[in-house]
C-alpha positions in Angstrom: 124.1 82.9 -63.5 123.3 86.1 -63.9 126.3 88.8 -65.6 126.4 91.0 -62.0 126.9 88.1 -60.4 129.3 86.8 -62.8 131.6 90.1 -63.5 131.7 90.4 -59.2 133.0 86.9 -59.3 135.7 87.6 -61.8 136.4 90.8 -60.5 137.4 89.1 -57.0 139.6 86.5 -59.0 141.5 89.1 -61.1 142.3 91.0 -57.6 143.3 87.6 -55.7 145.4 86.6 -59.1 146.9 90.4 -58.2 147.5 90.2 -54.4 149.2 86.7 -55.2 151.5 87.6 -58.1 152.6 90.5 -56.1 153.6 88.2 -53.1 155.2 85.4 -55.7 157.2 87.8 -57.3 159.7 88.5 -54.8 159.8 84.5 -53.7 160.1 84.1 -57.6 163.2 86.3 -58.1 165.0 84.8 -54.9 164.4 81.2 -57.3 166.6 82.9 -59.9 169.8 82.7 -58.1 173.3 84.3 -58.1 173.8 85.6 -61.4 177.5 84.7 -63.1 180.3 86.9 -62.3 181.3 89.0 -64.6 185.0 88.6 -66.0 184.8 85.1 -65.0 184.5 82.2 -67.3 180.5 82.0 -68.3 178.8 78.7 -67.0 178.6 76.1 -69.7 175.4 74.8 -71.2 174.9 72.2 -73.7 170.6 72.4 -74.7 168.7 70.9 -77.6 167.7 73.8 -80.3 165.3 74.0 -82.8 167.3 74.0 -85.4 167.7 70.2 -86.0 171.0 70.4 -85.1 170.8 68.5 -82.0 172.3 70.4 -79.2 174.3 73.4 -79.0 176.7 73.8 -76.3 179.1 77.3 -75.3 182.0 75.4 -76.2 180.7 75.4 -79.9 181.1 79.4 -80.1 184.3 79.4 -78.9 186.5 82.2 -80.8 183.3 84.2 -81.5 181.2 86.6 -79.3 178.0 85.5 -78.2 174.6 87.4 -77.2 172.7 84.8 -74.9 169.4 85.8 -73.5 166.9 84.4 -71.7 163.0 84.8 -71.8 160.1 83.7 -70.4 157.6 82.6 -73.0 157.5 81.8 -76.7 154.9 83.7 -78.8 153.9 86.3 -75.7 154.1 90.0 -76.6 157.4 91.0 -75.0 159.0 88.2 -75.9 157.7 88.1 -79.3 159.2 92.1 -79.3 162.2 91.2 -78.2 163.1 88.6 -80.6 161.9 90.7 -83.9 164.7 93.4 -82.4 167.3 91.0 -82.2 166.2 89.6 -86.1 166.0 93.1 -87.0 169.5 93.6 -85.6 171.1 90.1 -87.0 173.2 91.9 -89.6 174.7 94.7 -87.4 175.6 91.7 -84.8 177.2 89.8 -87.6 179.0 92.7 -88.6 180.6 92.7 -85.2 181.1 88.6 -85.4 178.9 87.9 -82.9 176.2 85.5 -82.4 173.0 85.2 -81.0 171.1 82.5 -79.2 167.9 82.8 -76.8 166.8 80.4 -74.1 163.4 79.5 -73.0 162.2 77.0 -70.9 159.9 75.6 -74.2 160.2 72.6 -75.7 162.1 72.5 -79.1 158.4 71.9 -81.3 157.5 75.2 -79.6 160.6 77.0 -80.5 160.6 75.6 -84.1 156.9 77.4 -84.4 158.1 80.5 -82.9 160.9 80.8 -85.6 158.8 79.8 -88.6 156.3 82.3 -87.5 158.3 85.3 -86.7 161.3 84.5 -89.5 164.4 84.5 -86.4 167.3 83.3 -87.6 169.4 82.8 -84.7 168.6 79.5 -82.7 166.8 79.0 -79.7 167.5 76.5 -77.4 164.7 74.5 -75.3 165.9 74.7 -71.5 162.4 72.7 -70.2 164.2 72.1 -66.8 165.5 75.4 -66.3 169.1 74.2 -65.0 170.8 76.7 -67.2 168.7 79.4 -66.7 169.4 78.7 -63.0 173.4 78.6 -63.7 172.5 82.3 -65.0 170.9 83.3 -62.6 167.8 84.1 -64.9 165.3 81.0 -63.6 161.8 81.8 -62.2 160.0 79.1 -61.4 158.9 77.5 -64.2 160.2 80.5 -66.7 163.0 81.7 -67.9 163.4 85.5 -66.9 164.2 88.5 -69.1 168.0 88.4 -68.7 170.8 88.9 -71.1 175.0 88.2 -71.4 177.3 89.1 -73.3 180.4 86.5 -73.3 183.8 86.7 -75.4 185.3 84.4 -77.9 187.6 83.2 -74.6 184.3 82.5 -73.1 184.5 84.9 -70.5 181.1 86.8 -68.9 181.4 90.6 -70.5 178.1 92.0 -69.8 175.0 91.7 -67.9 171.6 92.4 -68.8 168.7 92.3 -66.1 166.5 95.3 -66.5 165.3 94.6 -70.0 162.8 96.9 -71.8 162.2 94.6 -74.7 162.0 97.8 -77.4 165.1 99.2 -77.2 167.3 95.9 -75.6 169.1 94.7 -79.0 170.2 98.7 -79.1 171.4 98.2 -75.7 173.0 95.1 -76.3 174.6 96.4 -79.5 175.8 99.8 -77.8 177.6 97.4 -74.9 179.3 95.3 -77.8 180.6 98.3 -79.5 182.2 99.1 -75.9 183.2 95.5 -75.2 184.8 95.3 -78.9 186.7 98.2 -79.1 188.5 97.8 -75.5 189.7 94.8 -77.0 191.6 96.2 -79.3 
C-alpha cells in the first residue's frame, strides 16, 4: 500500500468519524435526560466504589454536603484534569465539610487504577450501566457526561453543573459552596 494512498484513506475516515460525531452529539445529549430539579430531594444512588468498601449510597452522606460529578472516562486528559483539581482542592472542601465523589461508567478495577495512579482520595464509584447517570441527567450513551451537583446534608439538589471547563471547575464548584454555605446560615 503505498503512504498517498494510505494518508487519503485515513484522511476520509477522520472526516466521516467527524461528520458522524457531529450528528451523534445532539442524539447523544437527548440520551442524557431531564436533569434533577433543583431544591428537590437529589435521586438516590447506591454504586460499588473502588475503595473496597462495597457500595456507597446518598443516604450514607446524609448530614454532610456532597460534590457528585460525573465524567466520561477514566485516565483521558479532561478527566484526568479534572480529578487532580478536585485532589488539589480536597482540603479547602473538607474545610467546608463537604465530600466528594465522582461517577463513571468504568468498572471498579479501572477506578482502583485511576486512583493509585493519580493519588485521588475521594472515591469513585463504577456506574457500568449508566442508570444513575441517567437519574442525573448526565448519561450519554455508553459515558457518563461532564456534569456536576452540589446536594446538602438534607439531601436536597443545591447546584447544577453542566458546562464544565475541567481547569477551573473545582474553583467553580468551591465558589458555589461558599454561596450555598453561607445562605444557610
Amino acid at each position: 500500500m503505498s503512504r498517498r494512498y494510505f494518508l487519503t484513506n485515513l484522511l476520509a475516515v477522520c472526516v466521516s468519524a467527524i461528520l458522524l460525531w457531529g450528528n451523534l452529539v445532539p442524539a447523544a445529549q437527548a440520551m442524557g435526560g431531564k436533569l434533577p430539579t433543583i431544591n428537590q430531594p437529589a435521586p438516590t444512588f447506591t454504586l460499588p466504589t473502588n475503595t473496597g468498601a462495597g457500595k456507597v449510597a446518598l443516604s450514607d452522606y446524609a448530614g454532610k454536603w456532597l460534590v457528585l460529578y460525573f465524567y466520561p472516562k477514566d485516565f483521558t486528559s479532561g478527566c484526568t484534569l479534572e480529578a487532580r483539581k478536585f485532589q488539589q482542592d480536597l482540603p479547602k472542601y473538607q474545610q467546608h465539610q463537604t465530600e466528594i465523589v465522582g461517577v463513571s461508567a468504568d468498572s471498579i478495577d479501572s477506578h482502583a487504577e485511576f486512583c493509585d495512579s493519580e493519588g485521588l482520595k475521594f472515591p469513585l464509584l463504577a456506574d457500568t450501566d449508566g442508570q444513575v447517570s441517567k437519574a442525573y441527567g448526565s448519561w450519554m450513551g455508553i459515558y457518563s457526561m461532564r456534569h456536576s451537583f452540589i446536594i446538602d446534608p438534607q439531601g436536597i439538589l443545591r447546584a447544577t453543573f453542566t458546562d464544565v471547563n475541567p481547569i477551573a471547575h473545582s474553583r467553580e464548584v468551591l465558589t458555589e459552596l461558599d454561596r450555598l454555605q453561607a445562605a444557610k446560615t
